[in-house]
ZADO-1210 file (C-alpha; in nm, 4 decimals, padded with zeros to 6 digits):
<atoms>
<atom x="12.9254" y="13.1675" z="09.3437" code="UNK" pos="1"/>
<atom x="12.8063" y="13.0721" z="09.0115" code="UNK" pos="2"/>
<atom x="12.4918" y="13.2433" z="08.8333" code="UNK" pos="3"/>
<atom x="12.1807" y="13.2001" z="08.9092" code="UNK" pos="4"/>
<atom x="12.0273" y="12.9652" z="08.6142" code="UNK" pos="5"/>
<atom x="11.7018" y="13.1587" z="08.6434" code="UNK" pos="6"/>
<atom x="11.8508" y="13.5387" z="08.6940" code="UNK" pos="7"/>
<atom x="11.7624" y="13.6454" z="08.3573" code="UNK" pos="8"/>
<atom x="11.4301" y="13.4507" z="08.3193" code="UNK" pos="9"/>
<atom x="11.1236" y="13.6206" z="08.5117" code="UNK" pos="10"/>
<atom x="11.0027" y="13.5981" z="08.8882" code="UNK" pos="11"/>
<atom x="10.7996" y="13.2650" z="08.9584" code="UNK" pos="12"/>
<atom x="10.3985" y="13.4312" z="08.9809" code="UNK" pos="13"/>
<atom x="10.4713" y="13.4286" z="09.3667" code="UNK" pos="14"/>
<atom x="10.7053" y="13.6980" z="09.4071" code="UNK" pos="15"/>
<atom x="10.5576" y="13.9744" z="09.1142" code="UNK" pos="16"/>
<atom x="10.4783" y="14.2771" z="09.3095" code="UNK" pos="17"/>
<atom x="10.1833" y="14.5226" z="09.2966" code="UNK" pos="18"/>
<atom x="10.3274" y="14.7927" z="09.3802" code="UNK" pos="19"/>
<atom x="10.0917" y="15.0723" z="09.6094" code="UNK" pos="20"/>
<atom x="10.0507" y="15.4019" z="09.5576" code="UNK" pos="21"/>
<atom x="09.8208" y="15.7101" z="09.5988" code="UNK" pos="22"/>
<atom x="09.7441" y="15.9487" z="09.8849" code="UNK" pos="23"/>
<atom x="09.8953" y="15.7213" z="10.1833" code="UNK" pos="24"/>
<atom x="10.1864" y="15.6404" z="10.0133" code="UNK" pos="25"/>
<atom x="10.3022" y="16.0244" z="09.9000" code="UNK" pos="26"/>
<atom x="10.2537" y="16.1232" z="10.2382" code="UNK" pos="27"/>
<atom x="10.4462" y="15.8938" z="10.3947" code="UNK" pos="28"/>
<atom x="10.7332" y="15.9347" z="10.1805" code="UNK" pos="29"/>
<atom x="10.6826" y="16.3444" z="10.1431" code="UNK" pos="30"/>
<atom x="10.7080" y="16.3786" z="10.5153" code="UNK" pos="31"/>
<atom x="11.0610" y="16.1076" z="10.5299" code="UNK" pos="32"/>
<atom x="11.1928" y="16.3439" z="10.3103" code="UNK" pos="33"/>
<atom x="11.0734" y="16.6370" z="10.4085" code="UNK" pos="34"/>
<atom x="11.2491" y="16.5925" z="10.7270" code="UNK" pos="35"/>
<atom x="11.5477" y="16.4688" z="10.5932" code="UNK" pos="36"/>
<atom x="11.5314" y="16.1489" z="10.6737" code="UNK" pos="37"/>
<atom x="11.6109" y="15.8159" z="10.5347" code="UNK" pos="38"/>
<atom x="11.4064" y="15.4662" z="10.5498" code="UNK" pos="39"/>
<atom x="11.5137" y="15.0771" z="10.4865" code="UNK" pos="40"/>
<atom x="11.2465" y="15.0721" z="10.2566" code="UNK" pos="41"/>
<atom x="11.4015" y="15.2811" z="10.0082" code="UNK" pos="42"/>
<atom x="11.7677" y="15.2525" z="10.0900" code="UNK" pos="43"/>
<atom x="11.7750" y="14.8784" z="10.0586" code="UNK" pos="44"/>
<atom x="11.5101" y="14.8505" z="09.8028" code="UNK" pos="45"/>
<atom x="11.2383" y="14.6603" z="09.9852" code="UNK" pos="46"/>
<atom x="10.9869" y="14.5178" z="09.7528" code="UNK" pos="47"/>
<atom x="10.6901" y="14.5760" z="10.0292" code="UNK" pos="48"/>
<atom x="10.8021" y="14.9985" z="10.0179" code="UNK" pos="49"/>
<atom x="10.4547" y="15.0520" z="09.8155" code="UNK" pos="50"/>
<atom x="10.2330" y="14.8268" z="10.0474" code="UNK" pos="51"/>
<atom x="10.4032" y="14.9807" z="10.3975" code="UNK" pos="52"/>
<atom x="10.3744" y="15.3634" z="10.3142" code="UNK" pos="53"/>
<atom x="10.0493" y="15.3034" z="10.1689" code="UNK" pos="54"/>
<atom x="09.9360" y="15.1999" z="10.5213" code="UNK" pos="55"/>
<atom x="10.1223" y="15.4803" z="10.6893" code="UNK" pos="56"/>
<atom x="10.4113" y="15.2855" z="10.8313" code="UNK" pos="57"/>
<atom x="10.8087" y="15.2922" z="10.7588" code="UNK" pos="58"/>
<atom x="11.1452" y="15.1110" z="10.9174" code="UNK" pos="59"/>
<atom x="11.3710" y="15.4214" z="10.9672" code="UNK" pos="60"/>
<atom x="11.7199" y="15.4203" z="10.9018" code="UNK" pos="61"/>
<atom x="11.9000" y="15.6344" z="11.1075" code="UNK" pos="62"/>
<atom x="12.3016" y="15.7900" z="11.1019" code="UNK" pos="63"/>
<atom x="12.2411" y="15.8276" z="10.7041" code="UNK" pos="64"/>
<atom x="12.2555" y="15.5967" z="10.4028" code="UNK" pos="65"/>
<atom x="12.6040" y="15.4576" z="10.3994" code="UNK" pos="66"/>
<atom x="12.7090" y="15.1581" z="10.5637" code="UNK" pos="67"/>
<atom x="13.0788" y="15.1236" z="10.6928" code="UNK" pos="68"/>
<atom x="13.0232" y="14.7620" z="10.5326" code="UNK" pos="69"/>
<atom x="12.9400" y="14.6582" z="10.2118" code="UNK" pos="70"/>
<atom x="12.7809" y="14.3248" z="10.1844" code="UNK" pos="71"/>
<atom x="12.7017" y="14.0836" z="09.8849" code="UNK" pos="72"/>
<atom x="12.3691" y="14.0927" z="09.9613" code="UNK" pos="73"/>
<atom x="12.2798" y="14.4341" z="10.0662" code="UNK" pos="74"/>
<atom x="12.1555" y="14.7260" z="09.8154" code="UNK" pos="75"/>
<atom x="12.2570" y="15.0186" z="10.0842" code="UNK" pos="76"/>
<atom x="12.4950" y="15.2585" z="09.9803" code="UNK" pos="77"/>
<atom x="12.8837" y="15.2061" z="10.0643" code="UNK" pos="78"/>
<atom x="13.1121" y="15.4904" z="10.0720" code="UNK" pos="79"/>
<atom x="13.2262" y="15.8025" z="10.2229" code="UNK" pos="80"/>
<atom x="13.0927" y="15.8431" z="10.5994" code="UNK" pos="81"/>
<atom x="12.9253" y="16.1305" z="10.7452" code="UNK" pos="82"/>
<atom x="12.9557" y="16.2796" z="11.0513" code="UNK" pos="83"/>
<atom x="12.6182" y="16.2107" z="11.2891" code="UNK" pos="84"/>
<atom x="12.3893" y="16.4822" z="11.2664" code="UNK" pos="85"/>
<atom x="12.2305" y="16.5666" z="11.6297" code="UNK" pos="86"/>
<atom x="11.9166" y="16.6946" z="11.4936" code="UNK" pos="87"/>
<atom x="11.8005" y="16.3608" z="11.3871" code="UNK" pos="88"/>
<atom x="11.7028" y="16.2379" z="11.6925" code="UNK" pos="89"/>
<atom x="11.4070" y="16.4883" z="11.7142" code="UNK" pos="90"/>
<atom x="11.3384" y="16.4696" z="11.3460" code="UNK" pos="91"/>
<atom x="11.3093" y="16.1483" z="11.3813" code="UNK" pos="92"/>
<atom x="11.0159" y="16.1822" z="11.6846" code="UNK" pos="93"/>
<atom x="10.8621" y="16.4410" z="11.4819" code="UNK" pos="94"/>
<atom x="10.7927" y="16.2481" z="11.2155" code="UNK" pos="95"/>
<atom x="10.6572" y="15.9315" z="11.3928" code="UNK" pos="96"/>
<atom x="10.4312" y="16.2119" z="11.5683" code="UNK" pos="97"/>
<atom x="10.2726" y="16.3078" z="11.2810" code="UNK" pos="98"/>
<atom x="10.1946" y="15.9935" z="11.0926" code="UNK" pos="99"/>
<atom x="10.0966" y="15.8449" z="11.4755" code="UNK" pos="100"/>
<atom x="10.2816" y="15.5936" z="11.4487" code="UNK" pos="101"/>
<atom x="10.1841" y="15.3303" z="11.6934" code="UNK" pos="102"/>
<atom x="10.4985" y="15.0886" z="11.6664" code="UNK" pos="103"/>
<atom x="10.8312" y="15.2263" z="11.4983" code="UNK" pos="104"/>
<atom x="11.0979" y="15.0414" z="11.3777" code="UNK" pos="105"/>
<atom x="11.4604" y="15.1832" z="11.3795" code="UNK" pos="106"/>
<atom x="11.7445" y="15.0227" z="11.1937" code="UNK" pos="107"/>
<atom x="12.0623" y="15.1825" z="11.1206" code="UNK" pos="108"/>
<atom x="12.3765" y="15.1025" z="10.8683" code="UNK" pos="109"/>
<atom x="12.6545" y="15.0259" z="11.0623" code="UNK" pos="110"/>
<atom x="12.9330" y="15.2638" z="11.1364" code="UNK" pos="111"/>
<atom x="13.2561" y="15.1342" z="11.2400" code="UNK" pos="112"/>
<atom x="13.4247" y="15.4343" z="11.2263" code="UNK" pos="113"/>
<atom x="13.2234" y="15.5698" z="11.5518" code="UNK" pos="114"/>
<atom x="13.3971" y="15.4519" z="11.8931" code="UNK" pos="115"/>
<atom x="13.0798" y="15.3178" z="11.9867" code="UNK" pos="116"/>
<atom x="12.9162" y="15.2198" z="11.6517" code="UNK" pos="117"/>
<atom x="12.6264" y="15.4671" z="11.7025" code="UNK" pos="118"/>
<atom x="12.5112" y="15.3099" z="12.0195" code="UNK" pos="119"/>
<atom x="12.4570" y="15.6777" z="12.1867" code="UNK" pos="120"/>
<atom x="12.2893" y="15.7919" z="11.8918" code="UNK" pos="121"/>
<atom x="12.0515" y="15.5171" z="11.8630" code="UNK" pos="122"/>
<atom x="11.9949" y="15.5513" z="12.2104" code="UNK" pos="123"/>
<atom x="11.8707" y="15.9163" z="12.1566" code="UNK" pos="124"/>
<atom x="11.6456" y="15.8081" z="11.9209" code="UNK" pos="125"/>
<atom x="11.4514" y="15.5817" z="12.0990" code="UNK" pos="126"/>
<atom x="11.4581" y="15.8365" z="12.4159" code="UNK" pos="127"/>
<atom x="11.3136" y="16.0945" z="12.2070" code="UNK" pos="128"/>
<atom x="11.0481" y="15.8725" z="12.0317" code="UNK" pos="129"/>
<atom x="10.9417" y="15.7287" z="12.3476" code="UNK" pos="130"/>
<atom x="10.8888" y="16.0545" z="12.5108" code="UNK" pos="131"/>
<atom x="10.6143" y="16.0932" z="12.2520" code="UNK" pos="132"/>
<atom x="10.2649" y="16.1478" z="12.4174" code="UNK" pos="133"/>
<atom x="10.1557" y="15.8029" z="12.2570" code="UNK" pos="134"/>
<atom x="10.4008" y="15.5811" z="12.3792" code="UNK" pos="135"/>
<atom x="10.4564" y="15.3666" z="12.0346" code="UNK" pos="136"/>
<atom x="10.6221" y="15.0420" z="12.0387" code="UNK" pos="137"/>
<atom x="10.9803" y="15.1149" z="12.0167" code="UNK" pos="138"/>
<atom x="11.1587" y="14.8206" z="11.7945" code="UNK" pos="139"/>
<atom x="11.4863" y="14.8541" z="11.7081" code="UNK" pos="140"/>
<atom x="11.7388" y="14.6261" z="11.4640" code="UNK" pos="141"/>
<atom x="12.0754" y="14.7091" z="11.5338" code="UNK" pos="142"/>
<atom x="12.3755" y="14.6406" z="11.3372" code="UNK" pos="143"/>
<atom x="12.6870" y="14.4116" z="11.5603" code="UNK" pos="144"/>
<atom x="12.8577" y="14.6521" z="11.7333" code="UNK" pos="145"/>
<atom x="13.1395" y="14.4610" z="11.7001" code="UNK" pos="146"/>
<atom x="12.9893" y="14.3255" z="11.9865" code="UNK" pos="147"/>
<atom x="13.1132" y="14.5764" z="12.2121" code="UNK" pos="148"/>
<atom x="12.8905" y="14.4693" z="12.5123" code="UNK" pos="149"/>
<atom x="12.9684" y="14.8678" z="12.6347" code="UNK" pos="150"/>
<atom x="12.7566" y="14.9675" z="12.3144" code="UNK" pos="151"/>
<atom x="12.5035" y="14.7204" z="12.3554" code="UNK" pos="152"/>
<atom x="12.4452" y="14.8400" z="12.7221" code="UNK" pos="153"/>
<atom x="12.3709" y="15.1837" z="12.5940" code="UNK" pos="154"/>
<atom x="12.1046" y="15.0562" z="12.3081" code="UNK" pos="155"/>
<atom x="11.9418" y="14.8323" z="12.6122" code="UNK" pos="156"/>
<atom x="11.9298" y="15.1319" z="12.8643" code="UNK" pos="157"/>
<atom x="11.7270" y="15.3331" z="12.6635" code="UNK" pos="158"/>
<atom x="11.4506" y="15.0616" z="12.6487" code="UNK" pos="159"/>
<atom x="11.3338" y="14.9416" z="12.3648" code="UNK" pos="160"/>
<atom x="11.1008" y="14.7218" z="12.3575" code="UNK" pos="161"/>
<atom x="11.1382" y="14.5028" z="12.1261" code="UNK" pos="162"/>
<atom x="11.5477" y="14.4409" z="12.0238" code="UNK" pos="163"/>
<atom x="11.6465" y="14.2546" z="11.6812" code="UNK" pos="164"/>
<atom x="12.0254" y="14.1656" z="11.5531" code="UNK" pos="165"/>
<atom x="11.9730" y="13.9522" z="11.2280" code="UNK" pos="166"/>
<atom x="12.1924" y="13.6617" z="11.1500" code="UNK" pos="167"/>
<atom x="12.1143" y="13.7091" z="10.8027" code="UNK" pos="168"/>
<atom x="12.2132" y="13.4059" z="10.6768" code="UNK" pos="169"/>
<atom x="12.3893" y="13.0335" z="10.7697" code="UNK" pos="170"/>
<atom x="12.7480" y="12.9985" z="10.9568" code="UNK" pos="171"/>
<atom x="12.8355" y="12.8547" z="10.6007" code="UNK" pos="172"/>
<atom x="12.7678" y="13.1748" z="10.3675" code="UNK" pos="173"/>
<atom x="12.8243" y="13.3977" z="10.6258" code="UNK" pos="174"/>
<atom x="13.2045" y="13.4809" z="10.5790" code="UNK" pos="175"/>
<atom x="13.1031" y="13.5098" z="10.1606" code="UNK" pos="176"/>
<atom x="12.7919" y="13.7379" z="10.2179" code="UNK" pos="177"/>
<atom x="12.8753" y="13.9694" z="10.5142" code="UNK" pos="178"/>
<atom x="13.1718" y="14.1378" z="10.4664" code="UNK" pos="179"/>
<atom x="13.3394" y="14.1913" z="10.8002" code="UNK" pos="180"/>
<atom x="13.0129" y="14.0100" z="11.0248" code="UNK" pos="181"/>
<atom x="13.0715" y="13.6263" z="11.2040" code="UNK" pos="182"/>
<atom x="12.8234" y="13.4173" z="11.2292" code="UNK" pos="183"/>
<atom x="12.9203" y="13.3405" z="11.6187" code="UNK" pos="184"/>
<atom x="12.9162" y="13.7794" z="11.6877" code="UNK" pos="185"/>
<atom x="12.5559" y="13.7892" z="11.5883" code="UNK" pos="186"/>
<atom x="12.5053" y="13.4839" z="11.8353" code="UNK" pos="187"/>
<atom x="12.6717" y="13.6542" z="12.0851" code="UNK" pos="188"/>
<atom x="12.4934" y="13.9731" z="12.0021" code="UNK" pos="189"/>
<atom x="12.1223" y="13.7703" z="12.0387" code="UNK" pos="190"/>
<atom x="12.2557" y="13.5503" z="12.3479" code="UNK" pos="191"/>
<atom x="12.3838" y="13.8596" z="12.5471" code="UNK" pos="192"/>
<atom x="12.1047" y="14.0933" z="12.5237" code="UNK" pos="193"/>
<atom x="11.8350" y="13.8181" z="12.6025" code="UNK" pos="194"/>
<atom x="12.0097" y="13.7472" z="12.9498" code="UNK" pos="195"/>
<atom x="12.0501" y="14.1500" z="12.9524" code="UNK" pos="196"/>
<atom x="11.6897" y="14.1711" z="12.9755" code="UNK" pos="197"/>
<atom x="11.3617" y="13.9567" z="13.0773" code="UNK" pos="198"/>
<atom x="11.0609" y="14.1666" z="12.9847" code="UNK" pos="199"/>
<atom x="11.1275" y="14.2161" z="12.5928" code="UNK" pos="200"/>
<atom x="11.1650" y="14.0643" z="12.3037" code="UNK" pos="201"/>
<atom x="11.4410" y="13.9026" z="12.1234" code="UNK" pos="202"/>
<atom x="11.4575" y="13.9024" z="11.7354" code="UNK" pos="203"/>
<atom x="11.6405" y="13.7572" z="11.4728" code="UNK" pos="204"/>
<atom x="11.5930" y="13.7323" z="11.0613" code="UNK" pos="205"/>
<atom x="11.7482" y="13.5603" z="10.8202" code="UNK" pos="206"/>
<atom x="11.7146" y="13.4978" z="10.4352" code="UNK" pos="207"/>
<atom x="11.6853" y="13.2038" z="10.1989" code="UNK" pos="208"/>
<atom x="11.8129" y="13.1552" z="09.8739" code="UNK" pos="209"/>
<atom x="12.1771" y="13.2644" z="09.8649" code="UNK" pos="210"/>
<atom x="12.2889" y="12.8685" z="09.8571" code="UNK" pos="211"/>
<atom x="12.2274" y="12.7092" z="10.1732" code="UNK" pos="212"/>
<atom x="12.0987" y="12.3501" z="10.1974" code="UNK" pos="213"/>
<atom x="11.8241" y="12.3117" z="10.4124" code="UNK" pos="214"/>
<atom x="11.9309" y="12.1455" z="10.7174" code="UNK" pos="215"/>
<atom x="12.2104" y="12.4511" z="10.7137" code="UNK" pos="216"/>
<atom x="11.8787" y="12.6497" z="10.7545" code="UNK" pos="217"/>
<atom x="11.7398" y="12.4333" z="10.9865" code="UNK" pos="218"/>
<atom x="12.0384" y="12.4923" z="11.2107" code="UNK" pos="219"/>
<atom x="12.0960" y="12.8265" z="11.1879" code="UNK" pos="220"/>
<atom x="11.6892" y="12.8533" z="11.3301" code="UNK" pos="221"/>
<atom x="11.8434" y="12.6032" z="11.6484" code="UNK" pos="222"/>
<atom x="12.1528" y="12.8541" z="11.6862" code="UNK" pos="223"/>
<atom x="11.9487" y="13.1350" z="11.6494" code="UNK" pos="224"/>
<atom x="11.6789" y="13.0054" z="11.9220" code="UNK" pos="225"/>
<atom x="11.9362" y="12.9059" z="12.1267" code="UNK" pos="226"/>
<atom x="12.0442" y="13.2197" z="12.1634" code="UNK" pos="227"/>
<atom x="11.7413" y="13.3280" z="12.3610" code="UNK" pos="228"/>
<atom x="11.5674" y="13.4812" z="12.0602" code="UNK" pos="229"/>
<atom x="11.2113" y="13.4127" z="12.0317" code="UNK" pos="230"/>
<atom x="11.0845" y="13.6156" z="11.7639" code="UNK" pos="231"/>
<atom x="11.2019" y="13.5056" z="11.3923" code="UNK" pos="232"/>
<atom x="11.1497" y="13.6191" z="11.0612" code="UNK" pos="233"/>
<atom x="11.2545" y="13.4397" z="10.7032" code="UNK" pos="234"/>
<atom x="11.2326" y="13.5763" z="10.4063" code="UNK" pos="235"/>
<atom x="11.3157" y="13.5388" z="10.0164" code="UNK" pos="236"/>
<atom x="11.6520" y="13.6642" z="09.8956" code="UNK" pos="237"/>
<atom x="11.6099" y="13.9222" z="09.6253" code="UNK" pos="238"/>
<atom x="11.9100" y="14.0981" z="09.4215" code="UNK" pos="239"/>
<atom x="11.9009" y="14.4814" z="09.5073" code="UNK" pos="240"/>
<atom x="12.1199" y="14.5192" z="09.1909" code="UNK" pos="241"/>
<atom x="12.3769" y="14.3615" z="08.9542" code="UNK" pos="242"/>
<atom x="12.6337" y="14.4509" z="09.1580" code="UNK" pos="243"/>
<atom x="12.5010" y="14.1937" z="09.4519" code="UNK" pos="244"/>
<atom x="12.4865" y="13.8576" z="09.4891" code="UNK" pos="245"/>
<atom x="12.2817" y="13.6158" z="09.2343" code="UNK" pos="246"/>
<atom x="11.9936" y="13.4144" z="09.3741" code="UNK" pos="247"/>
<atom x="12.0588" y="13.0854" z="09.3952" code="UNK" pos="248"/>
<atom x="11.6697" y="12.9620" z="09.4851" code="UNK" pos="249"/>
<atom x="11.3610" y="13.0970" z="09.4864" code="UNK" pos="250"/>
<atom x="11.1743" y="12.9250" z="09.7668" code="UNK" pos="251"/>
<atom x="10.8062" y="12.8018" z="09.7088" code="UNK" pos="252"/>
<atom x="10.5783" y="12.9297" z="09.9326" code="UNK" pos="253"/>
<atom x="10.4921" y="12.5743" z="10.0712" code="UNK" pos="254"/>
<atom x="10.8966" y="12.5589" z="10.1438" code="UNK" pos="255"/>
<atom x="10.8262" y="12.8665" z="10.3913" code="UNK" pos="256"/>
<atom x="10.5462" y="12.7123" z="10.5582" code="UNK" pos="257"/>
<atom x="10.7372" y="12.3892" z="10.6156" code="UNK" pos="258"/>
<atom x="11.0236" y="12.6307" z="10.7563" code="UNK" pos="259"/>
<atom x="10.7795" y="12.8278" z="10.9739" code="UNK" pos="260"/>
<atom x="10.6524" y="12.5132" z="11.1021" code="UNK" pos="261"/>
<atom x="11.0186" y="12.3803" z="11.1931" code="UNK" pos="262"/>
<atom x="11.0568" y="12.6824" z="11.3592" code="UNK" pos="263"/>
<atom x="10.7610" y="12.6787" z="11.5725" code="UNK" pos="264"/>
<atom x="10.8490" y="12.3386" z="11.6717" code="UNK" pos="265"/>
<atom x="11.1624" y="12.4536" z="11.7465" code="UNK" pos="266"/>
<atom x="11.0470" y="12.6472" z="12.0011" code="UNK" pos="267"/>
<atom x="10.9954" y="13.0316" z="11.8442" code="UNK" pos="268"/>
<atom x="10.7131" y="13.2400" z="11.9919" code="UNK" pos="269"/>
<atom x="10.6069" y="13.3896" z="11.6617" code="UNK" pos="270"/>
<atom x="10.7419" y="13.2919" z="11.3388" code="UNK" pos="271"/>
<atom x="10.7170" y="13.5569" z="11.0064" code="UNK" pos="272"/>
<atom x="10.7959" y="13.3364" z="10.6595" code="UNK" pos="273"/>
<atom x="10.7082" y="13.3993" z="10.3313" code="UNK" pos="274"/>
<atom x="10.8554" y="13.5076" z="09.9966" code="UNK" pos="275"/>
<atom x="10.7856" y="13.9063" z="10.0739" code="UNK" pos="276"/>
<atom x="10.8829" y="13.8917" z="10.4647" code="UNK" pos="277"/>
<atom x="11.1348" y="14.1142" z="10.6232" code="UNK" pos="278"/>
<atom x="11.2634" y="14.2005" z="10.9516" code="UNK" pos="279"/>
<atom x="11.0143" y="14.4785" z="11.0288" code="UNK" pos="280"/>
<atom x="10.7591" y="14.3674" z="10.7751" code="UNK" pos="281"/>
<atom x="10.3594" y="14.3301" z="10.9373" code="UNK" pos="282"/>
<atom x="10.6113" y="14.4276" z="11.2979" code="UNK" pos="283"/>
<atom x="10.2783" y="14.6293" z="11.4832" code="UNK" pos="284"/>
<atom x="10.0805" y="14.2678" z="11.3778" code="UNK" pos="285"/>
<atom x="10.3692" y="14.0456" z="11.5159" code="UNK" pos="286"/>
<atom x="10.4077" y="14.2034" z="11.8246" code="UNK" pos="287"/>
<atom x="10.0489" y="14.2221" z="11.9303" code="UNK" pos="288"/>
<atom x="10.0216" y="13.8396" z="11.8392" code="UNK" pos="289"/>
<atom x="10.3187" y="13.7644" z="12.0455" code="UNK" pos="290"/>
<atom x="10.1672" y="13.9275" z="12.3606" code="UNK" pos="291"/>
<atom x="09.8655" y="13.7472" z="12.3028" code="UNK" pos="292"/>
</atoms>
């Protein structure tokens, strides 16, 4: 893909970041560590990190910081794999105790090395964070699975409550930007565990900027709602490094109305688009709107 004409000019005013810090934010991300444990936000370089631990909340990223994968668009670590380490689970719950955490979000690189991809394990996790006293809102954004429909019935028996596969990006880019994902898997993924389930929610994410057209966006948003997701969230592209991808577009934030109102029309629930908007970004605010 060729360069990005703007990559070494700065970000439109739109997409500068003020980054947070201060009491909230150190211990949020004194206690992650302390435990030994490992969070989107930093792996994959999210630019809302500052703003989320600052207001006491974090995606965790569970069975360690390298991905089995390595994708053009993805800052995450690729490399040597790790065995799974069985105290996580109940780090994990201890550390969503103490920040009382009232909805916790649970992501994972993928690991196709493991027979089952890390269903069990993420399976443990949400049993042991839903045996917490508060009962958080257990959200969880799983990785393929190859869909292995085996694996998926694990993740689905422990509950969550909310479950979210992204699609990342159209059916055209998707063999150039996921390394080793189809675009028609993550469908399957979405489609299967909406008729798996009636009483939870279905999400899906994708990002903008990598080169699509817009009615290949527009499409993948039909696909994805077809697919019995009702829950969507778009967000800017941004290069984790200069190993990744370039940006091809930086979307105005009018562009991510007009999308959000496509979408709604459509026929999505709750929509989440804007320049800073990921998968588990504002999540406690999205699901209470979505119940309302």
């Amino acid at each position: 893909m060729k360069k990005n004409k703007n990559e070494n000019e700065r970000l439109p005013e739109w997409l500068k970041v003020r980054h947070s810090a201060g009491g909230s934010f150190n211990k949020v991300n004194d206690l992650i560590k302390g435990h030994g444990l490992a969070t989107v936000c930093e792996s994959a370089s999210c630019p809302n990190r500052g703003e989320c631990f600052s207001c006491g909340t974090a995606t965790f990223m569970i069975m360690g910081d390298v991905c089995s994968r390595n994708c053009k668009f993805c800052g995450v670590n690729n490399g040597k794999l790790l065995p799974l380490d069985g105290t996580e689970p109940d780090r994990l719950a201890e550390v969503v105790k103490e920040l009382g955490l009232k909805h916790v979000v649970i992501t994972s690189v993928t690991r196709d090395d493991l027979p089952d991809g890390g269903a069990r394990h993420f399976a443990e996790c949400i049993n042991k964070v839903k045996q917490l006293s508060m009962k958080p809102v257990v959200e969880v954004l799983t990785p393929d699975f190859n869909y292995d429909t085996d694996s998926l019935d694990i993740v689905a028996g422990a509950e969550p409550d909310i479950f979210n596969h992204n699609v990342e990006t159209t059916r055209e880019l998707t063999r150039m930007i996921r390394n080793n994902a189809s675009y028609d898997r993550s469908l399957q993924v979405l489609k299967y565990m909406s008729d798996k389930k009636q009483d939870w929610v279905v999400k899906s994410g994708i990002m903008v900027g990598l080169g699509e057209s817009f009615d290949e966006l527009i499409a993948t948003i039909e696909d994805i709602h077809a697919a019995g997701a009702s829950m969507l969230t778009i967000g800017q592209y941004l290069r984790p490094s200069k190993q990744n991808i370039c940006v091809e577009k930086y979307y105005h934030p009018d562009e991510f109305d007009e999308l959000k109102q496509i979408a709604e029309r459509i026929g999505f629930k709750h929509v989440a688009s804007g320049p800073f908007v990921r998968s588990s970004y504002h999540a406690e605010g999205h699901f209470n709107q979505k119940k309302k």
